[in-house]
Steps between C-alpha positions, in 0.01 A plus 500: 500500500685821432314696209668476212597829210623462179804760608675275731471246247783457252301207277314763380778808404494477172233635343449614116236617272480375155225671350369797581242701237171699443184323458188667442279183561304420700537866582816698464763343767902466467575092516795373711600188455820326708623252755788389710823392382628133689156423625452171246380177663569196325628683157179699545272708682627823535385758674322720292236784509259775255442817650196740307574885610202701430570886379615760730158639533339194602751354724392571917846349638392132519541143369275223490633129466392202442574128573351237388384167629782292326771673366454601119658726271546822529302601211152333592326805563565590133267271449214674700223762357206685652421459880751217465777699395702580852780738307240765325304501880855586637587744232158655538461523863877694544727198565738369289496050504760281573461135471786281488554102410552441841845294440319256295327163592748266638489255740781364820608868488436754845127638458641827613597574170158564431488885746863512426432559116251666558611731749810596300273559172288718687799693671713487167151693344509806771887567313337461189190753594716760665716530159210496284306781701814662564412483891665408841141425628444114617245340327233366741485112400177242545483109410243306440393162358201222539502125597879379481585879461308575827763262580801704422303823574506432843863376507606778374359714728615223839862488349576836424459867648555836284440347139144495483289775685133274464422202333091338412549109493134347362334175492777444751639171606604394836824270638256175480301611168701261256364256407308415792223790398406319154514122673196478703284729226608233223386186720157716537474537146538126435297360771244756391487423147360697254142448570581591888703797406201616315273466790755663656470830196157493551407550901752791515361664124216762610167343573658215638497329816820660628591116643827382316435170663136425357471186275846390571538131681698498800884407348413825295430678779775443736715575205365814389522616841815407587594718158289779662678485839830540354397813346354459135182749424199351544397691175807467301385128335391677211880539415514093506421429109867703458694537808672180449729352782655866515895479532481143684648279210764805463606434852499107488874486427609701825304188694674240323803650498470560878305224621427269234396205743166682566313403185630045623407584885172643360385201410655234700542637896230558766383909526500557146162512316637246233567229736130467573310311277210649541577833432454706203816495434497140431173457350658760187846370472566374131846336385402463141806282325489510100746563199611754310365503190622874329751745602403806357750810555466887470615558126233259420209696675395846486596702769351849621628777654414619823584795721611419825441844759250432740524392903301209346745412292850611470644199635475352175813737336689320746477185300528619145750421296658135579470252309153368364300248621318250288126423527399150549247275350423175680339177397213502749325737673491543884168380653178661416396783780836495684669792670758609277600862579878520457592151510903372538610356201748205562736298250462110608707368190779597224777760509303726727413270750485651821404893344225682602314834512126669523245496308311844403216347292375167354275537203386139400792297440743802489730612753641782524797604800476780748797772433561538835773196369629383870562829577712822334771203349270474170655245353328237284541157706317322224687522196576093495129444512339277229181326370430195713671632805283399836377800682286574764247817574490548901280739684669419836721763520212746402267384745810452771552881483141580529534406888876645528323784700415233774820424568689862511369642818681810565470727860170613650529843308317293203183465652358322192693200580315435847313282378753203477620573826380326819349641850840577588633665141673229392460368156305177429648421164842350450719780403797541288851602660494856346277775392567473135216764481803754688780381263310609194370806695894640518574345160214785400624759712872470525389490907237355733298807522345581854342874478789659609464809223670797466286785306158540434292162386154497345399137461221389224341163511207400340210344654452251250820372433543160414902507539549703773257465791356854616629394877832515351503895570392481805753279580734743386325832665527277864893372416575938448305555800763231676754759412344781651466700111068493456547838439700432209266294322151460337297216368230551237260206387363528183165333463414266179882450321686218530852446442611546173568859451430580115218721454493467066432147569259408754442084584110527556413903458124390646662447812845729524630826469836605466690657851741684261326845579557428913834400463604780255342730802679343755847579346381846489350536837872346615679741364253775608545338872899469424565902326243695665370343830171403354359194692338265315118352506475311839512099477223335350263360779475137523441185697727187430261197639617102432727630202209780322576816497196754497406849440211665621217586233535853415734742432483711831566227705794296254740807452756434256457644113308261340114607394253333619174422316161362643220376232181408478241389167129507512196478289214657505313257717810356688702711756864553491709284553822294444307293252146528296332240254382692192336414196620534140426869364439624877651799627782465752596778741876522660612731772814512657677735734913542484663615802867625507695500839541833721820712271518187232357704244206539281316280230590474192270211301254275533402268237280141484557229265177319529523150261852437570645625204812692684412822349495766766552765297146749498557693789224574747392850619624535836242691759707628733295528844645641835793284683459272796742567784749325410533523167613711228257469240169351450294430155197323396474306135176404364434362225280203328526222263240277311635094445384344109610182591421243841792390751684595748699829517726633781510905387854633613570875590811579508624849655814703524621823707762722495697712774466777276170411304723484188332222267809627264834313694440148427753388741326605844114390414412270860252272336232274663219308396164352614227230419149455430301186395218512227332195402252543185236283417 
């Protein structure tokens, strides 16, 4: 494919700037805002961009941009404040930010337009720069973006050569991630149940058995394990109360619309799980039939506003503004204790016979539909619908796609996937005439990527990430290896995050920290290795073993940034360890030790939150003691705590370093966390 620049590209010629002013918040920046004139798809979606110059004094000759999983407006970082907030980091760390609407959400259209726009937004912002800083000096340029804008990271960097001088794609996808990453995790989850998934919680929590498989029966098992093999964390089931089916229900439409005779062969044709009627597939199927028995629409309901700016979810700005949907009250409720986790709803009877859509939630006798609406259309196919109409709630499709993995077997470079292949590497299940996985993959990138990069790369995946597996950078690392470019590229793991990348709102703070800090660094330490020859930290080390990916225990021997804490509790007549028994009023001793890897910096804080109640904020006095090889800094915290009240407590420390030991700059804090078990009597 020949690389592609916004120069040679006449679509794009026509640039213009329609505002363009001071602002002195969120620190004092001049605000560009513009697009491209004759770049409207379908009446809209034009090209458009914000650019946030810092002054004079504070600018160092760069530009960081962003792109984001789905393609949003151009004014969602706006939206952002404190660690969050990716345009005061940028203005405060000497670049000025671009971010662009990335041509808008549409669908049918070339997924090149995706680099395209954003390529000739970031080039269109070097004209902008030079005039402002009154300057012939290029501006040195870096992307970067997480999940779906790992997605487009990476694209950009495969389909073009000169724009962009690094890029950090995080939580990073692959070709085969979507949706065939959140299928085999969601058939785990409902096999499991919530009384397995909390056996689950409790063998990996600390003091426990360390056996994910322990108490589970032997469909549980095999399911759980199959979920493991293809890559999700062992100790990442505490996200399972919230993680939800991830984007899966988002990504329906593109298998219906491009092989909609999966979710009939599914059930009816030999190799497919639903054609056995023996298999958990069948034993949960429900086809509840009632009628309709309310229509209830939005003006009648209150609705709340949401923000919609994370990797997590920014999809969902894709699907605003169509036309509402109605929620739905039925005359009898589905069977008691059935599976019932984003149902189909179908029209049997009356002027909407024949409609149909998702389900996000049934509370009792009340439906309400998914927005995801049969994809980016968003149009209301239920208007005609009225009180007595037949309907019918149907988890088929739901539990058909929890086993779409199965039958999507892409090449031996997805090792994960070996085990539904035979002796000889063929696949067992009966698979599906295309990788729909790939189509969606390109859709996301404007190209299939493949690793062939040009710039510098630092990669950040998390090890807990419940969206996109942690093998998914190594895939990556070995596909830019294939090219002959290693040199060019780094891959960090960050220990205990997950995927959503907010760090003002944490899912489950007991068990999560935020990787804002590392990836804030990373940009840095790219532009350091881009402007001034500075090489990066080395790659993390890790193992990848039957889809895990591991780091060794301490800090010497993992690499990377991150900080790395080890902890112990004690009493006074039991030893330390990873978990004590206590009694009420007795005194409770916790040490730990944080490690930070060789030239990663110093420590910063250490604080414990001992009964859960998410306040980490009384800082521990760190004991700073001489550095293993290996390491740049070493301190010991120790500290005691006396329980009023019997149970069980898990204690959490969590840490944070700095390259500079500067607890001051809020955006470049690597944080980590560990564990301890307490039970009082």
């Amino acid at each position: 494919m020949a690389l592609y620049h916004p120069a040679n590209d006449p679509y794009f010629s026509e640039p213009y700037i329609d505002v363009e002013e001071e602002r002195l918040s969120p620190v004092p920046h001049i605000y560009v805002h513009g697009g491209f004139r004759g770049t409207e798809l379908d009446g809209t979606n034009e090209v458009r961009f914000c650019f946030y110059f810092p002054d004079k004094e504070a600018y160092e000759d760069r530009f960081f941009q962003y792109v984001s999983p789905a393609p949003e407006d151009e004014h969602e970082s706006e939206r952002l404040c404190g660690e969050d907030d990716k345009i005061s980091f940028c203005l405060t760390h000497g670049a000025y930010y671009v971010v662009s609407n990335q041509g808008g959400f549409v669908v049918g259209h070339d997924p090149s337009r995706l680099y395209k726009s954003s390529s000739a937004s970031a080039e269109f912002s070097r004209e902008v720069a030079k005039r402002l800083y009154q300057t012939d000096e290029r501006p040195f340029g870096y992307i970067f973006g997480g999940s779906g804008g790992s997605f487009k990271t990476m694209g950009a960097m495969e389909a073009t050569e000169g724009i962009w001088d690094g890029a950090v794609p995080y939580v990073m996808a692959n070709p085969v991630a979507a949706p065939n990453v959140f299928a085999s995790r969601q058939r785990a989850a409902r096999v499991l149940g919530e009384k397995g998934l909390q056996k689950v919680m409790a063998a990996m929590e600390p003091g426990g058995s360390g056996d994910i498989y322990e108490g589970l029966d032997e469909l549980q098992r095999a399911a759980l394990r199959e979920a493991t093999a293809m890559g999700f964390p062992e100790r990442a089931w505490f996200c399972h109360p919230f993680m939800g089916d991830g984007a899966l229900m988002v990504l329906v439409p593109s298998v219906y619309r491009l092989f909609p005779a999966y979710f009939q062969d599914f059930w009816e044709k030999e190799g497919y799980e639903g054609a056995d009627p023996v298999s958990d597939a069948m034993r949960d199927r429900m086809q509840h039939v009632t009628t309709v028995k309310e229509v209830i629409y939005e003006e009648e309901r209150v609705q709340k506003e949401e923000e919609f700016t994370s990797v997590d979810n920014s999809w969902f700005n894709t699907l605003l503004g169509g036309e509402p949907l109605p929620q739905i009250r039925m005359n009898d409720l589905p069977p008691e204790g059935s599976y019932q986790y984003h149902c189909r709803l179908r029209v049997l009877s009356g002027a909407c016979k024949g409609a149909e859509i998702n389900i996000a939630e049934i509370n009792g006798d009340l439906i309400t539909l998914h927005p995801e609406n049969n994809g980016a259309w968003n149009v209301n196919p239920f208007r005609g619908l009225a009180i007595g109409d037949e309907i019918m709630v149907d988890n088929s499709d739901a539990i058909a796609m929890q086993f779409f993995h199965r039958h999507q077997i892409p090449d031996k470079s997805y090792e994960v996937y070996d085990q539904f292949r035979d002796e000889e590497g063929r696949p067992i299940p009966a698979q599906l005439p295309m990788l729909i996985a790939k189509s969606i993959a390109t859709s996301g990138a404007g190209l299939l990527i493949d690793g062939d990069i040009h710039g510098k790369v630092i990669g950040l995946c998390s090890l807990l990430d419940e969206s996109a597996y942690p093998w998914h950078g190594d895939w990556y690392r070995k596909a830019v290896a294939r090219h002959g470019k290693s040199e060019s590229f780094r891959l960090y793991y960050h220990d205990n995050s997950i995927h959503d990348d907010r760090a003002g709102y944490l899912d489950d703070p007991q068990h999560q920290v935020d990787y804002l800090g590392t990836l804030h660094q990373a940009l840095l330490d790219v532009a350091a290795w881009v402007e001034k020859g500075i090489e990066p930290l080395p790659t993390v080390n890790y193992t990848v073993k039957d889809g895990q990916v591991s780091v060794p225990a301490t800090a010497s021997e993992r690499g990377g940034m991150q900080p790395v804490a080890d902890a112990l509790v004690s009493t006074a007549d039991q030893p330390a360890g990873e978990k004590v028994i206590a009694a009420v009023g007795e005194i409770v001793r916790f040490e730990a030790v944080i490690e930070v890897p060789a030239n990663a910096g110093r420590v910063t804080k250490a604080a414990w939150d001992y009964e859960c109640t998410n306040d980490w904020s009384h800082s521990e006095e760190l004991h700073r003691i001489p550095a293993n090889e290996g390491t740049a800094d070493r301190v010991i915290v120790e500290t005691s705590h006396i329980f009023s009240e019997p149970g069980l407590y898990y204690p959490c420390l969590k840490v944070q370093s700095n390259r500079k030991g500067d607890i001051s700059d809020i955006f470049t804090q690597c944080r980590n966390l560990k564990r301890v078990c307490v039970e009082v009597r």
